[in-house]
N, C-alpha and C positions, 0 to 999 in steps of 0.2 A: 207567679203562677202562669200556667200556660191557657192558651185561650182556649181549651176545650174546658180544662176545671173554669175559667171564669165561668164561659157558658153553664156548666153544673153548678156554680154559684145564681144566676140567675135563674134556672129552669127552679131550682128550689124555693127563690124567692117567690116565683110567682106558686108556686106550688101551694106555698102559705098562704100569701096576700093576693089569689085572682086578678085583683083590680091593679097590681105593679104595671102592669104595662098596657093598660088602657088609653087610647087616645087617636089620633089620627096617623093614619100610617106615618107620616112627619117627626109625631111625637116622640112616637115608642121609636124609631130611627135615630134619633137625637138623644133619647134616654140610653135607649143601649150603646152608642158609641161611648160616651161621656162614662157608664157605668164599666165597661171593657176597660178605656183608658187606665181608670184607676184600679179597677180590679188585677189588671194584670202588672202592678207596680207590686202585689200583696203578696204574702207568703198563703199560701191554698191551706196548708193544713191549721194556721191559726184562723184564717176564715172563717173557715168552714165551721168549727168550735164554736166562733163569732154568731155567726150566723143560727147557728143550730141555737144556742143559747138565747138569741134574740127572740125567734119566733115560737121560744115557749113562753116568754115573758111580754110580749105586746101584741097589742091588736091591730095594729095598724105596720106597713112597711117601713123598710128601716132607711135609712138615708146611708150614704157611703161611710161619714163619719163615725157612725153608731156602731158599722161591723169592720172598720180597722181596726187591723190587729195594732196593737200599741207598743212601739221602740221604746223604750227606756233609753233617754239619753247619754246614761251612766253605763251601757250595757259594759263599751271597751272595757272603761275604770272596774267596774266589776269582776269581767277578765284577768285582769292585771290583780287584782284582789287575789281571784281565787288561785291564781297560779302561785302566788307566795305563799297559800296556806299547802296547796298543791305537794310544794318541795319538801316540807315536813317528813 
């Protein structure tokens, strides 16, 4: 994703949870780089899903784990699957 959708993944987070970026200027500096890093490794629109799902289902903020979007290791082999049923 690009870093203005990460930023629209954060602005939302706190949007949710107020308290996500609570702390010493320091803090929320160090939180948001660390959050950027890995948010911008992410695909925005499974995120985003992520996200939006998360904060209807918990009370508390989510951690980067909880709203990656999830690879299926299998995805190629799968590919490879569907292109033979594909040539039918």
């Amino acid at each position: 994703m690009t870093k203005n959708e990460a930023v629209e993944i954060l602005r939302l987070i706190e949007g949710a949870y107020p308290h996500f970026m609570k702390g010493t200027e320091e803090q929320v500096q160090s939180k948001v780089k660390v959050w950027m890093y890995h948010l911008e490794k992410m695909d925005y629109e499974r995120t985003l899903k992520n996200v939006h799902e998360y904060i209807a289902l918990n009370e508390y903020p989510p951690a980067i784990s909880e709203i990656r979007p999830i690879v299926y290791k299998f995805d190629s082999i799968k590919k490879k699957i569907d292109a033979v049923f594909d040539d039918d």
